[in-house]
N, C-alpha and C positions, 0 to 999 in steps of 0.2 A: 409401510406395511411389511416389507422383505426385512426390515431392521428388526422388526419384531417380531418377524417370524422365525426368523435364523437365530435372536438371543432366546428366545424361547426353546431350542430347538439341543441350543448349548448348557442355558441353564439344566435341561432335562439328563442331556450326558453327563455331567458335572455333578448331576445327585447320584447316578448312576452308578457314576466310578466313587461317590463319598459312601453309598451303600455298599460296594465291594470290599471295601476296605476296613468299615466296621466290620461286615461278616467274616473277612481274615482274620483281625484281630481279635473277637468275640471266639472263636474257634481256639485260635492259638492257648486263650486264657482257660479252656477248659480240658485242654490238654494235658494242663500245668497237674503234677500229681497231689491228691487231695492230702497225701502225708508226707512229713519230711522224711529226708533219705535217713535222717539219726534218726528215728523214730519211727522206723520201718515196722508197720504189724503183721506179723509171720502168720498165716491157717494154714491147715490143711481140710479136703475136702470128704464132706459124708452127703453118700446118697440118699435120699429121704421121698417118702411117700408122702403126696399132698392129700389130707381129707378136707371134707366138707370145713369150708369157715378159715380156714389159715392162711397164713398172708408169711411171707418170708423175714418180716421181723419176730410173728410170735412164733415162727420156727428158731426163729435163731435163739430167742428168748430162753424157748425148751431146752436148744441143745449146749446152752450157758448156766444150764441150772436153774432157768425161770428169771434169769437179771438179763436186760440189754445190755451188752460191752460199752462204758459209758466213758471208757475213752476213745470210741468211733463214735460218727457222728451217725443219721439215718443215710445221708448221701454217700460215704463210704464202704457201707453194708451193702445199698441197693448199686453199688459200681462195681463190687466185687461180685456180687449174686450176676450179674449181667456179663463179667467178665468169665466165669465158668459155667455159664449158660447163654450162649450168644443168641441163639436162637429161641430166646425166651421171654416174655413181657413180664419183669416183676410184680404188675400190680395184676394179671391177669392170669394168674395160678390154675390148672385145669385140678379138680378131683380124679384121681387115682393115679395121674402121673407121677413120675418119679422126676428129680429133681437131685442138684449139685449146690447145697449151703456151706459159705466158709463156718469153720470152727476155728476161733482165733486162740493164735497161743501169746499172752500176753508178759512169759515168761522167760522169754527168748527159747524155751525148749519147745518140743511138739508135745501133744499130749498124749 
């Protein structure tokens, strides 16, 4: 009974420290930057007033001319919007806040 309570006891540290270590290395890969360093996309940023129904893509949309940048992906967009708004929930937009959207310059210049 003591043999199987102490490999029990082992096995349970032994997922323990296997679970530690995925959650390191699941961290480290999200770390890893979503675009490459040659293919760096340049914005700068505009302040924008959220109304009623808008969501941070069909802002972006607007401020692209009505196109999504369709050489970012949606995850790019929502890690930059989150990166000049740290204290912000992208999918949870308040009405009449203001708010910091990238505007990307896909042209190596600013616009």
């Amino acid at each position: 009974m003591r043999i199987l309570k102490k490999s029990g006891i082992f096995l349970l540290f032994l997922l323990l420290l296997i679970s530690i270590y995925k959650d390191i290395t699941i961290d480290k890969q999200l770390d890893s930057p979503l675009v490459k360093q040659d293919q760096m996309i340049r914005f700068h940023v505009i302040k924008r007033q959220i109304e009623t129904g808008e969501t941070v893509l069909s802002i972006i949309e607007e401020i692209h001319g009505g196109n999504r940048p369709h050489t970012l992906n949606i995850k790019q967009i929502l890690a930059d919007f989150k990166m000049i708004n740290p204290n912000s929930n992208p999918y949870q937009l308040k009405d009449g806040h203001f708010y910091f959207f990238p505007k990307y310059d896909f042209k190596g210049k600013p616009h």
